[in-house]
N, C-alpha and C positions, 0 to 999 in steps of 0.2 A: 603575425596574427595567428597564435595559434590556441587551437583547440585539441584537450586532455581528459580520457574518460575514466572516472577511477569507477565511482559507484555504479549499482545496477546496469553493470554488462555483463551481459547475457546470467542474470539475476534481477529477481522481480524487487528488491526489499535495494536500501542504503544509495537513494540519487543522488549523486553530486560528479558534476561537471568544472570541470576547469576551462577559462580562458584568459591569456594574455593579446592584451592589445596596445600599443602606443604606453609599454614601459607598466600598465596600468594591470594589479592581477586581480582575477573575480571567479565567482563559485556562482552555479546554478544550482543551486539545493546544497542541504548539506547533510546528509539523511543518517539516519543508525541501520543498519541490518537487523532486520527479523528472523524468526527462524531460524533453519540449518544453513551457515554460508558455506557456498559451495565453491567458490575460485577466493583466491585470496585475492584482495585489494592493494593495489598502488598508490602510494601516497599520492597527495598532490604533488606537482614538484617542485612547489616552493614551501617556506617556513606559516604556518599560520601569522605569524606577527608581521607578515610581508604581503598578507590577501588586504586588501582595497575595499571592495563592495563581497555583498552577497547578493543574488539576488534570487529572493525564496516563492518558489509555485504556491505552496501551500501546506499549509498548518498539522500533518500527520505527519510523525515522525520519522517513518521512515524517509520525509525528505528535509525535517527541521530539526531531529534527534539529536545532532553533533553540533551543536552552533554553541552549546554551554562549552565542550569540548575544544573546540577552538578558540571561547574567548579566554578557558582556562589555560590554551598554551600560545596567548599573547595577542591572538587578533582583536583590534578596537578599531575596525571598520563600520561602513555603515551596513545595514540590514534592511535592504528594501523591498516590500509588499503591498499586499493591498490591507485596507482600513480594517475587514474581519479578519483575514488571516493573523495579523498583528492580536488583534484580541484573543483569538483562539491560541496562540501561541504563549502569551502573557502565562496563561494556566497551563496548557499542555508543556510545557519545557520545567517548568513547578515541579509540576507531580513526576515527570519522568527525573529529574535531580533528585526527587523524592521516594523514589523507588531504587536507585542507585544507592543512597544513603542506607537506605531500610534492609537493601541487599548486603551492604559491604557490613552493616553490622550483625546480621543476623550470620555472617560466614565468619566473619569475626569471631563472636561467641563459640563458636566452634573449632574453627584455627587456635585458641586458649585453651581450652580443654585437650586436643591433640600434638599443644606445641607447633603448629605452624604459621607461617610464613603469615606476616599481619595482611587482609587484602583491604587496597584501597580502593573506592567509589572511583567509577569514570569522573562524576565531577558531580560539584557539590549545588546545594542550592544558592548558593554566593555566586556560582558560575553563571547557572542560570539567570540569575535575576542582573547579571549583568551585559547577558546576554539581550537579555528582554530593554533592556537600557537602550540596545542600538538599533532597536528596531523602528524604520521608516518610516509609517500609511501610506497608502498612495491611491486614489480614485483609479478604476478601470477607463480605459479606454483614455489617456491621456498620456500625451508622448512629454516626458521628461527628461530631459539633460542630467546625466550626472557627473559627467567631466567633459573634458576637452578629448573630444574621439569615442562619446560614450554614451548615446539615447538611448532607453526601453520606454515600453508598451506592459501595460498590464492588459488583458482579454478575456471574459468570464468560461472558463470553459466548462464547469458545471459539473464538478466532481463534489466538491465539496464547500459549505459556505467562508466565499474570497477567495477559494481558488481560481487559477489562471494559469493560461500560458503566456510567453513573455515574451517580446518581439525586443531583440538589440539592433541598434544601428552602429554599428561600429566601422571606425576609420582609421586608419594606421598609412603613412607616405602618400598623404592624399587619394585614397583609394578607401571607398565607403561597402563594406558587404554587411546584408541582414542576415541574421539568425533569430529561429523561432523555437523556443523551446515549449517542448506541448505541457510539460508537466503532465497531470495527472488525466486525459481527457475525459469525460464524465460520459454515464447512459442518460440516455432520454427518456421526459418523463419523469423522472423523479420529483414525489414531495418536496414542496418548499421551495427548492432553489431553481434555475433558469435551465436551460439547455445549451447544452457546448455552442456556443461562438465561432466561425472560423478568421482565419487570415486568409490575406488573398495574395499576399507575396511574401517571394525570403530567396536568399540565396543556397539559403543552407537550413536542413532540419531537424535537431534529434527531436522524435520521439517515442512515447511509453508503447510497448504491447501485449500489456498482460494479459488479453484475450485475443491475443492476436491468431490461433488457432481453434477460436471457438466461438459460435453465435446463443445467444442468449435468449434465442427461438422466439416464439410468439407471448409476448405479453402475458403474464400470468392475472388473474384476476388476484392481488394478494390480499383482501378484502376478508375476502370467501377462503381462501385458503389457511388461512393465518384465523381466522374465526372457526374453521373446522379444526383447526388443532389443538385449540383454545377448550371449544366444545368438549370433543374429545377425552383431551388433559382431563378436566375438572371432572367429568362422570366417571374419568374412574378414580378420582379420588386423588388427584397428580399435580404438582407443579409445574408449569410451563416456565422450563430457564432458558432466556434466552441470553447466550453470551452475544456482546454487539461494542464496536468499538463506540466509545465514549462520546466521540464527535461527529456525528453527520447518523451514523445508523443507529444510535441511540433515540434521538431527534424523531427519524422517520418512524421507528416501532412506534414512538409515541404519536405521529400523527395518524396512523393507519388504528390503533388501536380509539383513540378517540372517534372516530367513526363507527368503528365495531361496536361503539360503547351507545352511540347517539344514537344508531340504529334497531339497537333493541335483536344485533344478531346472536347472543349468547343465551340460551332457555336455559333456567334453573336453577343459575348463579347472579340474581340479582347484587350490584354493588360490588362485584368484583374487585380483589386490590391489586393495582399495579407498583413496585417496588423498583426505581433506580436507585441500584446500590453502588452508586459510587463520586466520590466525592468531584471527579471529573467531569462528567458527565452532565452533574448538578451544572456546575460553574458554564459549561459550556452549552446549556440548554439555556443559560440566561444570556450569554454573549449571541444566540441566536434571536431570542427575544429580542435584545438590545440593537439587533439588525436588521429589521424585519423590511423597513422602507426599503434601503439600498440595496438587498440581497436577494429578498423572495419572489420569485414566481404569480404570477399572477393569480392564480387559482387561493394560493396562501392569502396573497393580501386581502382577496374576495371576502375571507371569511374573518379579515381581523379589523376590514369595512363596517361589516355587521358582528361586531365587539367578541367575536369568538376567538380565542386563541386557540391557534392552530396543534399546538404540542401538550394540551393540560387539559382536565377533566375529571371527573368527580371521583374518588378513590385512586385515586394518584399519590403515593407515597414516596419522599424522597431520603436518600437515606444517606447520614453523611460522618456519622461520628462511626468507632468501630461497634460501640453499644449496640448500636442501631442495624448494624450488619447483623449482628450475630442474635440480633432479637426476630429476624423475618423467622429463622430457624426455628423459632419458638409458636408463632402461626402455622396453627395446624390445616387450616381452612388451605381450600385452593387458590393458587394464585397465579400470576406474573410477575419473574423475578428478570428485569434487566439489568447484566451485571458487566464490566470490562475485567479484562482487555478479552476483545474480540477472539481472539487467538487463543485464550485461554492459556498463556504463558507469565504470564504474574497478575496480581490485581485479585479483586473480593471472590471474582467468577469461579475460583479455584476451590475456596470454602462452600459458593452455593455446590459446586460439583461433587465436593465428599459426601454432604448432605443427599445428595437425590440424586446422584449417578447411579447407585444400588437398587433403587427402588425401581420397580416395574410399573408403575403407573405413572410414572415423573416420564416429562420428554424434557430435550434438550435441541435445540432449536438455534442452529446456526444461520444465520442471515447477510454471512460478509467470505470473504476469501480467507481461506486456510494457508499460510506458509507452508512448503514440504519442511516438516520434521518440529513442527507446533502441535503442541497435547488437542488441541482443534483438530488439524489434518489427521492425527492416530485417531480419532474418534470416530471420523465421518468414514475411514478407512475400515472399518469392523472391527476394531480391537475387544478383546475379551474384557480387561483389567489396564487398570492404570495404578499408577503410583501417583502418591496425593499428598504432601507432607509426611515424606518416610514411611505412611500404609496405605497397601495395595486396594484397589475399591475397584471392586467388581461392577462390572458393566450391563446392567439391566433395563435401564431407561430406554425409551425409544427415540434413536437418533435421528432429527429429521432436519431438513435442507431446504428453504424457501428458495428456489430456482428464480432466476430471474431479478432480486432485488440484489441490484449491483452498482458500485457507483462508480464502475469502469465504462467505457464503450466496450461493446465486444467485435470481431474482425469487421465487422460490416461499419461499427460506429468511425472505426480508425479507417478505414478504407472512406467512407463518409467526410471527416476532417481532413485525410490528408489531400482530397479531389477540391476540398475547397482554395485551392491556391491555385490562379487562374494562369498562371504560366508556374512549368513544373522547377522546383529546384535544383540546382546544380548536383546536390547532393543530400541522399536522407539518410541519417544515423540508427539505427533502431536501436533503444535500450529498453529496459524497465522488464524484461520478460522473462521466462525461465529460458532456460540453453536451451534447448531444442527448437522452441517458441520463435526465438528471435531470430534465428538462420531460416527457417520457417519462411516467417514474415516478411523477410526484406527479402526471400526469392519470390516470395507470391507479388508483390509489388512490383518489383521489376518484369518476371515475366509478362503479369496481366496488365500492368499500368503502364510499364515503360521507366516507372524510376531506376532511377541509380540509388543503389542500397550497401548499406556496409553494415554489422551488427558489430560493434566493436567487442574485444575484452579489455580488460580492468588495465588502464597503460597506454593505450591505443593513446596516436598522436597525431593530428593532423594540421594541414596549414591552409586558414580559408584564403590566402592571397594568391594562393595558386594551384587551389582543389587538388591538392597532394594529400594520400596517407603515407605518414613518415615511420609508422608503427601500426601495426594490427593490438597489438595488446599482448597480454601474457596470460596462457591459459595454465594455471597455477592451483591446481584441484588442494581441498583444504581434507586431509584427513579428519576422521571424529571418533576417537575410543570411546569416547561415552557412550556412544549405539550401538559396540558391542558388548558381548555378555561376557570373553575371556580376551585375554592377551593372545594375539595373532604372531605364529609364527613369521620367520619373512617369507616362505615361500606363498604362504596364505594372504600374506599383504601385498606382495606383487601380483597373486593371483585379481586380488579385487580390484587392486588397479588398473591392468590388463584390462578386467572387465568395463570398468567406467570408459576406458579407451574404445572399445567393441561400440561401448554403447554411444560415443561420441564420433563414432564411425559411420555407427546406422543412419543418427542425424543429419551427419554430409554427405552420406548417399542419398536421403530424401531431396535434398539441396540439389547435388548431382542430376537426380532423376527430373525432378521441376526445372533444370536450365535448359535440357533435354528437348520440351515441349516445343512442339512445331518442325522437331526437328525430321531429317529424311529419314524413311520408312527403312533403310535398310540399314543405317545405324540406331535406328529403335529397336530393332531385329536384332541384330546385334548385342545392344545391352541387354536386353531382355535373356537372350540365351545365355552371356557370361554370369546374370544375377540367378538366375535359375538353377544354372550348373553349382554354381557356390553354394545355394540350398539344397540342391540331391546331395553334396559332397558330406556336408557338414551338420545338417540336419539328425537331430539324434533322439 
């Protein structure tokens, strides 16, 4: 019975878990990497055409990205999830084949002109939709059989609409152990959909901690906020862009803003237009519609009681052909332009950003998580200038940052779901988090809590039948010439390396210093004097 962690270790983007149980092999997520990858990834260790089930938290791609990917190198298993995820997926694996396609050709036309190397697409929209072919439904909260040695649990955990985490019962030589995968665990409060769920047992647990170093403080009023920026924007004559991923935080602008709108909080700009520009977006604003019974929140259903739809409202424009993109550009008037991908790494967002990055009156208005080394993260970071379709566009806009609307738990929310398990598990996995993050985490837990914590890397191998780690994983640092501006010497590339070392040093000192706690006062003395001395030494 063993369990293999390839994706998001000690990396927030690309989930996917392996386990083999009774001959039978299966993937928990099966995600693409966003942004900069910082460890390289180990395969599964078996062939695609030899995995069995999937079985997928949830509909964003960093944990459904690769599923076209593996059905294009032979897997024709089953795909099971819950009833929206499946729907949100239908479209999202589309347009992501669809942006693979649109990439390899647009790199194409230029590999011909320079004579290079044909590039082909990760995988096609054939892939995809054959992908979409195997995908399962399945009701929350209902324990399923899927073989012989092989129950799961779908459980709302309120990230995103139909996602879940996922409770197996697996057996292998008559010996039964649970495992609970948290997938994505959500904040509380959120628009629309319900509040994370918990489990109350497991043997065994990975889960995510992308906030696992930071709390999300006291509740922002985002009403009042989001209507002062709005305000603002429009008197001086400015676009409000907000980049926001397609599915879940597209949704919510539109339900906070229909309030803003019912309210009469905007002076001067009666009729205001809002613009989602993206043809994803569209499709998946309907598959939330089309979900409203089994998936919303009560607050939602309140208002869709009294025949109000909770995401739509008068000057509401949707924009889906490219015509249609490239005509908001032509609206001089003030507006709201929501546009994907959230990240600002492909998608229409990029065209609204040439348009009205320049401009000193335009904001640009982030509402979701930056990957480190996404045209997003450079923005929110101060950068002067960006590169935009081969010209550089000056950075004048005012870049601003809704705190608070997140659709993660932050340390206290994951510290929250993992205390809901009434007897503590044998053992808990931490992924889903930046490196420093996840070493972090799993010593804050064990210290404070008492778990037994491990943060695997990409490889990491373990066996639940006998709470062994058979492998730590492989920490496998991915170089990036693209981020630099010339060719590095080797002594200059060793140097940087050395550095990332330093800096993965510092991190297991923090680790160090947290095992530390509680410890006798004169081996506290102690550390404290060897760490100190190292800073007189070296300090420069």
């Amino acid at each position: 019975m063993k369990l293999v962690f390839s994706g998001a270790a000690h990396e927030v983007t690309g989930s996917c878990h392996y386990i083999n149980v009774g001959g039978k092999n299966i993937l928990l997520d099966c995600g693409m990497e966003q942004g900069r990858d910082i460890y390289e990834n180990q395969d599964i260790p078996v062939l695609p055409s030899d995995v069995d089930y999937v079985f997928l938290s949830h509909a964003h791609i960093d944990h459904s990205g690769y599923l076209p990917l593996i059905y294009k190198n032979g897997f024709r298993g089953k795909i099971y999830t819950t009833t929206a995820t499946a729907d949100l997926c239908s479209i999202m694996l589309r347009d992501s084949a669809h942006i693979q396609e649109f990439e390899a050709e647009w790199r194409n036309r230029k590999a011909k002109r320079s004579l290079e190397k044909i590039y082909e697409p990760l995988y096609t929209m054939n892939d995809a939709e054959g992908a979409i072919e195997l995908l399962v439904p399945c009701n929350y909260d209902e324990r399923i059989t899927i073989c012989d040695g092989v129950d799961i649990e779908f459980t709302d955990i309120g990230h995103l609409l139909g996602s879940s985490s996922i409770k197996l019962w697996l057996t292998e030589n008559g010996v039964t152990k649970t495992l609970v995968f948290s997938g994505d665990i959500g904040n509380t409060d959120q628009p629309l959909i319900e509040d994370p769920n918990y489990t109350d047992e497991a043997d065994y647990v990975i889960m995510e901690s992308t906030y696992g170093n930071r709390y999300h403080g006291e509740k922002p009023d985002y009403y009042t906020e989001l209507a002062r920026l709005i305000q603002e924007t429009f008197d001086r004559g400015g676009n409000l862009v907000i980049p926001a991923f397609a599915v879940g935080r597209t949704q919510e602008m539109l339900y906070f803003i229909r309030k803003i709108k019912e309210d009469k909080m905007i002076k001067g700009h009666d009729g205001f237009k809002v613009y989602v520009d993206s043809p994803l977006a569209v499709e998946a604003t309907r598959v939330f519609n089309k979900n409203t019974l089994a998936f919303y929140d009560e607050e939602a259903l309140e208002l869709i009681r009294k025949g109000i739809n909770p995401i739509a409202f008068e000057g509401l424009e949707t924009s889906v052909t490219s015509e249609d993109s490239k005509a908001i550009n032509f609206d001089k008037s003030p507006k709201v332009i929501i546009s994907a991908s959230g990240m600002c790494e492909a998608g229409r967002i990029r065209h609204h950003l040439k348009h009205n990055l320049w401009r000193e009156e335009c904001t640009i208005l982030f509402v979701g998580y930056q990957a480190e080394g996404t045209l997003g993260r450079t923005l929110i970071e101060g950068t002067d200038s960006v590169k935009l379709f081969g010209e550089k566009i000056g950075v004048r806009a005012h870049i601003e940052k809704l705190d608070g609307v997140s659709g993660h738990a932050d340390k206290q929310g994951l510290i929250n779901w993992m205390n809901g398990f009434k007897v503590k598990p044998k053992r808990v996995f931490i992924v889903h988090g930046q490196d420093e993050v996840t070493d972090e985490f799993a010593a804050y837990l064990k210290d404070e809590y008492g778990y037994d914590t491990f943060a695997p890397y990409s490889g990491a191998e373990f066996d639940m039948l006998t709470n062994t780690i058979l492998s730590p994983g492989i920490r496998k640092v991915i170089e990036h010439p693209e981020y630099t501006s010339a060719p590095k010497s080797k002594g200059a590339a060793k140097g940087e390396a050395l550095y990332k070392d330093l800096e993965a040093a510092s991190a297991r000192l923090k680790t160090v210093i947290a095992h530390n706690k509680g410890g006798a006062n004169a081996d506290l003395q102690k550390l404290l004097d060897r760490i100190n001395a190292l800073c007189d030494e070296w300090d420069r």
